[in-house]
BALOBA-1460 file (C-alpha; in Angstrom, 3 decimals):
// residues 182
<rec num="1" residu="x" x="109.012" y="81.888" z="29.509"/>
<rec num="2" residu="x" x="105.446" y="83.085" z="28.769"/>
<rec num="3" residu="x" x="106.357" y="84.190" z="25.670"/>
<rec num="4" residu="x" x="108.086" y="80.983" z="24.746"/>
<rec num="5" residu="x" x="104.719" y="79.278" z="25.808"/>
<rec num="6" residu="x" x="102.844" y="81.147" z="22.921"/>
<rec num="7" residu="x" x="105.235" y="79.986" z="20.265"/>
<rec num="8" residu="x" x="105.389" y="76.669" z="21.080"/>
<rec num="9" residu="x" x="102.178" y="75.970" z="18.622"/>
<rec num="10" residu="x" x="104.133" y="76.960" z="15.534"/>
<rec num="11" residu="x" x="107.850" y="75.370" z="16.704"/>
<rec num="12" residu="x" x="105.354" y="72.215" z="16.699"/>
<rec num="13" residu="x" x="103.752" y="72.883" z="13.039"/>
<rec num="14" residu="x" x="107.134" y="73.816" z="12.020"/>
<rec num="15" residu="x" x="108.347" y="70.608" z="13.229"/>
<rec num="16" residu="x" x="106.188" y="68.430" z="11.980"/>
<rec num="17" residu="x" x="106.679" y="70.215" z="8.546"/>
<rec num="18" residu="x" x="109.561" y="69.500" z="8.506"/>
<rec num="19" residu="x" x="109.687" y="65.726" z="9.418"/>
<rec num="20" residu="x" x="106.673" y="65.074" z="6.692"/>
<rec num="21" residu="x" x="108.588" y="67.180" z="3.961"/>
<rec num="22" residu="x" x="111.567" y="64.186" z="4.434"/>
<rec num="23" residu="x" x="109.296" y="61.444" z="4.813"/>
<rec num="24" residu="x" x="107.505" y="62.445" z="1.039"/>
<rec num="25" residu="x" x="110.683" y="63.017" z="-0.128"/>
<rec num="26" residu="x" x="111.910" y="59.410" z="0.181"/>
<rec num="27" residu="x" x="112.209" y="56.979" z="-2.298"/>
<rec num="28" residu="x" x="110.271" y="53.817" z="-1.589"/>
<rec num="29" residu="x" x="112.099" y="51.924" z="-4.157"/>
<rec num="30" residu="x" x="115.532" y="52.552" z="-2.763"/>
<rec num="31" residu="x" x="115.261" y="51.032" z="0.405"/>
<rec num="32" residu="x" x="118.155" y="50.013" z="2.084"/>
<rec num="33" residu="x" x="120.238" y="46.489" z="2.901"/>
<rec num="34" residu="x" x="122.219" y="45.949" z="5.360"/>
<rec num="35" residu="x" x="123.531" y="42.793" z="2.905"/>
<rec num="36" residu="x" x="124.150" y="45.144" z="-0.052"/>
<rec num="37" residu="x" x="127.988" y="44.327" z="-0.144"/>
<rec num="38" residu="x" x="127.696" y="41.120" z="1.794"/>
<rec num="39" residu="x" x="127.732" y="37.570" z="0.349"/>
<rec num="40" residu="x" x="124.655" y="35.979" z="-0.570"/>
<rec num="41" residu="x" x="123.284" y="34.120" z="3.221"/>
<rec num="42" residu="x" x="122.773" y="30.671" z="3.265"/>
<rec num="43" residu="x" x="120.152" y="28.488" z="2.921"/>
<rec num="44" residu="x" x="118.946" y="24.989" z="1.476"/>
<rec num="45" residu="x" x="115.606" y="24.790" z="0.352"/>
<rec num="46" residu="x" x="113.685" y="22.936" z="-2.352"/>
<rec num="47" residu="x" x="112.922" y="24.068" z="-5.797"/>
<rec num="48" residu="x" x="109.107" y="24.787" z="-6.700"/>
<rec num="49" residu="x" x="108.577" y="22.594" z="-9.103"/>
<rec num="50" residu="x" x="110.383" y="19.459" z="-7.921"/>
<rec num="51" residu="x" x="110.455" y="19.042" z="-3.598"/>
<rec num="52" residu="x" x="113.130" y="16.101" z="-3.998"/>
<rec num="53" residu="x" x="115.794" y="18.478" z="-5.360"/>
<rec num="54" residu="x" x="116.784" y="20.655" z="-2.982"/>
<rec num="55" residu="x" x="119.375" y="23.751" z="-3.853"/>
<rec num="56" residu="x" x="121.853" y="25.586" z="-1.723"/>
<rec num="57" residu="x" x="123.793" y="29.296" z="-2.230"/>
<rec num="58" residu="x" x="126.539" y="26.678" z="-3.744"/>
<rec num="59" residu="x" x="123.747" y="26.899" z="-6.898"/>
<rec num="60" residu="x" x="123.843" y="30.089" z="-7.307"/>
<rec num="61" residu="x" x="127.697" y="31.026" z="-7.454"/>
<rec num="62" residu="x" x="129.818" y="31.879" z="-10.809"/>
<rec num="63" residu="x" x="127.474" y="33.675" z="-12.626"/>
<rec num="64" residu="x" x="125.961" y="37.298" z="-12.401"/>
<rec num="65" residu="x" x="122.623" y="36.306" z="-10.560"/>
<rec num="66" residu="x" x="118.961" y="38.267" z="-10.477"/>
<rec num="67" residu="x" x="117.128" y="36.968" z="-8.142"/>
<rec num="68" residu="x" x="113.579" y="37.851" z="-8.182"/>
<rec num="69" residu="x" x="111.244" y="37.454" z="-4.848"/>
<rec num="70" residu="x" x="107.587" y="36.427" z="-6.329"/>
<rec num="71" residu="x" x="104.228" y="35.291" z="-5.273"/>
<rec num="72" residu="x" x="100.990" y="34.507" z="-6.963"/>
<rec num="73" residu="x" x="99.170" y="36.505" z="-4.417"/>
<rec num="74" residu="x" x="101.467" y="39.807" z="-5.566"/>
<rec num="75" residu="x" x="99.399" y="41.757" z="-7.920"/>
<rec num="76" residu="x" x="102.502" y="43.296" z="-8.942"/>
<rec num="77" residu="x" x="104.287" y="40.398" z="-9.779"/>
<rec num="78" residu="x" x="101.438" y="39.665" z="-12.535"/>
<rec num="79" residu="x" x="102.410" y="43.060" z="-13.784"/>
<rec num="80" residu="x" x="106.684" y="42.282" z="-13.977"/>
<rec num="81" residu="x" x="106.346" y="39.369" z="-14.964"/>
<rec num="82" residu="x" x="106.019" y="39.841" z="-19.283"/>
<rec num="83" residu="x" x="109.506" y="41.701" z="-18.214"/>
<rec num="84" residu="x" x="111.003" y="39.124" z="-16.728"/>
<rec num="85" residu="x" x="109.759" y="36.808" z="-19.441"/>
<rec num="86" residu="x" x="112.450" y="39.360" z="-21.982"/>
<rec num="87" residu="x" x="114.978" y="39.568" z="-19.221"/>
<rec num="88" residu="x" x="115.620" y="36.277" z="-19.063"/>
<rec num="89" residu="x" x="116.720" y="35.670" z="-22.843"/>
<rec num="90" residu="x" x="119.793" y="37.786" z="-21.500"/>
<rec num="91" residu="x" x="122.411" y="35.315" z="-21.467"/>
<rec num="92" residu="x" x="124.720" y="37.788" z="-19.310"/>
<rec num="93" residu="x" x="122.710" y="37.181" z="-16.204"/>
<rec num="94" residu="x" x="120.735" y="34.151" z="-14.869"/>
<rec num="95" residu="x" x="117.420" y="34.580" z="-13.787"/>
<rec num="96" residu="x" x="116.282" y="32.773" z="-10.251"/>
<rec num="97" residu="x" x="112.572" y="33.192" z="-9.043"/>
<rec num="98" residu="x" x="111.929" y="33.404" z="-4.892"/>
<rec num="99" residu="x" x="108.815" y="32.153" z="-4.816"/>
<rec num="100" residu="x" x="107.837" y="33.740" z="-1.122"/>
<rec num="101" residu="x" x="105.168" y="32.797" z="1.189"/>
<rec num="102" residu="x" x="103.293" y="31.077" z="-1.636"/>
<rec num="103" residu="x" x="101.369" y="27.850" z="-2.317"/>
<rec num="104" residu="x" x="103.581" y="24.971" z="-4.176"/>
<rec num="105" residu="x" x="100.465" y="24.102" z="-6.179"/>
<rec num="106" residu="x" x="99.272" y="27.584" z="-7.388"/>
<rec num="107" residu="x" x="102.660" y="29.252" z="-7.962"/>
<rec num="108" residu="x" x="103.244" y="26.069" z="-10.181"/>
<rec num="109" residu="x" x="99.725" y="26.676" z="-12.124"/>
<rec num="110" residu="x" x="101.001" y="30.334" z="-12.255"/>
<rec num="111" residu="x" x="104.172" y="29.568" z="-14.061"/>
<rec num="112" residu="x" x="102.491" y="27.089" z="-16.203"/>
<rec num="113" residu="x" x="99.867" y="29.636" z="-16.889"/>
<rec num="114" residu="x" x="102.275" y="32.842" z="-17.559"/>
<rec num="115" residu="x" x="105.500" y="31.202" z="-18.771"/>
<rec num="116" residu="x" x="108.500" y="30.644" z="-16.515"/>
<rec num="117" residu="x" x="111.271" y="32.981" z="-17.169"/>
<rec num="118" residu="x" x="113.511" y="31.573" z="-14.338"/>
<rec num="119" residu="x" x="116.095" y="28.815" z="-14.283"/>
<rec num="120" residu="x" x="114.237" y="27.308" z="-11.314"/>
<rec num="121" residu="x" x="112.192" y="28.722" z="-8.334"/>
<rec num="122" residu="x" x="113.130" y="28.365" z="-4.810"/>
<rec num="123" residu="x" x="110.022" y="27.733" z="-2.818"/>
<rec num="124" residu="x" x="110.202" y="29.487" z="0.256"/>
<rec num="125" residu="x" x="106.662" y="28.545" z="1.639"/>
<rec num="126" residu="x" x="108.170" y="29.763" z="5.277"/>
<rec num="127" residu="x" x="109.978" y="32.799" z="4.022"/>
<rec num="128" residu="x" x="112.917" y="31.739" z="6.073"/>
<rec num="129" residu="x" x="115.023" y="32.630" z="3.249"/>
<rec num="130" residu="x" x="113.296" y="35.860" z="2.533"/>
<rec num="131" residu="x" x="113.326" y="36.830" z="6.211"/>
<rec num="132" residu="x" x="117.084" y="36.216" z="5.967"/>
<rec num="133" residu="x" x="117.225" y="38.843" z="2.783"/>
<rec num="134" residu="x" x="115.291" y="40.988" z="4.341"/>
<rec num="135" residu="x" x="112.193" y="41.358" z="2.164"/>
<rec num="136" residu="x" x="109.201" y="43.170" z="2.740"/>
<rec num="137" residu="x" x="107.369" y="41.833" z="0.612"/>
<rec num="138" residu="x" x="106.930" y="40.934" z="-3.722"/>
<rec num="139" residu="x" x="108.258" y="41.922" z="-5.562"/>
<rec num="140" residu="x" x="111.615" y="42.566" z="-5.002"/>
<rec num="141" residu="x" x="114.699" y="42.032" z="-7.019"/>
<rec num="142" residu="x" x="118.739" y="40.936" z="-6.095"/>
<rec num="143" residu="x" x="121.821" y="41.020" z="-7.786"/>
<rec num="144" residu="x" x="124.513" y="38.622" z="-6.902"/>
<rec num="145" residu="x" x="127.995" y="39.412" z="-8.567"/>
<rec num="146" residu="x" x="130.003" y="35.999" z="-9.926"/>
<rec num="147" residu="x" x="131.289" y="35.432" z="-6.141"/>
<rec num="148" residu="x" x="128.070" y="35.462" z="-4.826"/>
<rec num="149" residu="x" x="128.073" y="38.987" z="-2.983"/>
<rec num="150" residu="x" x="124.663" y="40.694" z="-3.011"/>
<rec num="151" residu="x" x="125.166" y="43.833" z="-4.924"/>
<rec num="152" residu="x" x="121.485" y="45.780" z="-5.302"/>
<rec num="153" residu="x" x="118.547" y="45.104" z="-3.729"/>
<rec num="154" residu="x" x="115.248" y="46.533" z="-5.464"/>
<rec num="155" residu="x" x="112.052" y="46.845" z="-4.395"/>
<rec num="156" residu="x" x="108.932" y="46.913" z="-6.893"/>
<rec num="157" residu="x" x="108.384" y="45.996" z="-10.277"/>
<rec num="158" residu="x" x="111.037" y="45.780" z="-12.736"/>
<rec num="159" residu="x" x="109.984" y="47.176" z="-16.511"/>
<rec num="160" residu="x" x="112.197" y="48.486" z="-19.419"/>
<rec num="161" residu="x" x="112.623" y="52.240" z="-17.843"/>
<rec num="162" residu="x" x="113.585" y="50.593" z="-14.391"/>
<rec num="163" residu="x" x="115.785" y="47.716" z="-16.100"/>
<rec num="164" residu="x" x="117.566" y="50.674" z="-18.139"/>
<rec num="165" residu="x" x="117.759" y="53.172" z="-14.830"/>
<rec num="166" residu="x" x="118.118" y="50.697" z="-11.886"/>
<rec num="167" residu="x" x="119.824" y="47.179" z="-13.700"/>
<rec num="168" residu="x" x="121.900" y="48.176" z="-17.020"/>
<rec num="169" residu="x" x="124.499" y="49.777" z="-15.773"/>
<rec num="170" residu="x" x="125.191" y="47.719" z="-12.925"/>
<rec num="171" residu="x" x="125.416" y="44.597" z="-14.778"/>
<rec num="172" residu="x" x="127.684" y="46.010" z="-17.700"/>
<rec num="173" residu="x" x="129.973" y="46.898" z="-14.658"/>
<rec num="174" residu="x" x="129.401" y="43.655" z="-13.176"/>
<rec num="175" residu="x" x="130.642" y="41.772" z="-16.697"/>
<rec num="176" residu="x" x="133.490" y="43.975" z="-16.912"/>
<rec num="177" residu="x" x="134.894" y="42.718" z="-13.580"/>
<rec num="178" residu="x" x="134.382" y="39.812" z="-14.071"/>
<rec num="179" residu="x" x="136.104" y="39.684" z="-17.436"/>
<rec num="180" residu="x" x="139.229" y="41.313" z="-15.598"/>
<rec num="181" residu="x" x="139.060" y="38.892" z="-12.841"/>
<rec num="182" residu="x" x="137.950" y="41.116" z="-10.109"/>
């Protein structure tokens, strides 16, 4: 036992080696969803840049969807956002904005300021709808397939290298299946 005792030091740097070795060798990006594979959750909420019209999951249905989590207070947003600005030309997918935990007034300004790349905004002052995604935080990117089932959840800033690594081939296979009806 005594001898044990004297060991017990390096078991514990060992150890501890060990567990920090696997924490550095995770991927922040590729965090995981418990909805990746389930359909898109519910909500109805307004649009940011009109409060009387007020949009549902129903919306966003039919199409291949991105839908990007923003905020003006995201310094990382500022940096996707000339991206986004390209992605959205792509007529195979529909771009949708989350505008999370923000202020109706300045994320307005914001789009004004920077151009707005999405179809519409939700405005999700509360972040009820974000809480239900499961977001950290902005940004953070979602792909809906054509019936509305959330396949890819991102987290960080989407530029060409990502788009090409991360978003390219999963839409291509996304527009294939939904040209054969799947």
């Amino acid at each position: 036992m005594g001898k044990l005792i004297r060991f017990l030091p390096l078991i514990l740097v060992i150890a501890l080696g060990v567990v920090l070795y696997r924490g550095l060798s995770l991927n922040p990006q590729d965090m995981p969803s418990a909805l990746v594979g389930k359909t898109m959750p519910a909500f109805e909420l307004q649009t940011l840049n009109n409060s009387d019209k007020v949009v549902t999951k129903a919306d966003l249905l039919g199409d291949i969807v991105l839908i990007n989590v923003w905020a003006t207070w995201c310094p990382t947003c500022k940096y996707e956002h000339p991206y986004l600005v390209d992605v959205a030309k792509d007529a195979q997918v529909k771009l949708y904005g989350l505008n999370y935990k923000d202020e109706r007034v300045a994320a307005q300004q914001w789009l004004q300021h920077y151009e707005d790349p999405y179809v519409f905004s939700i405005f999700d002052d509360e972040g009820t709808l974000g809480l239900d995604l499961g977001v950290y935080g902005a940004p953070e990117t979602f792909v809906i397939d054509h019936h509305g089932i959330i396949r890819k959840r991102f987290a960080g800033a989407i530029d060409t290298r990502v788009w090409r690594r991360e978003f390219e081939p999963l839409i291509a296979q996304l527009i294939e299946e939904k040209k054969q009806g799947k």
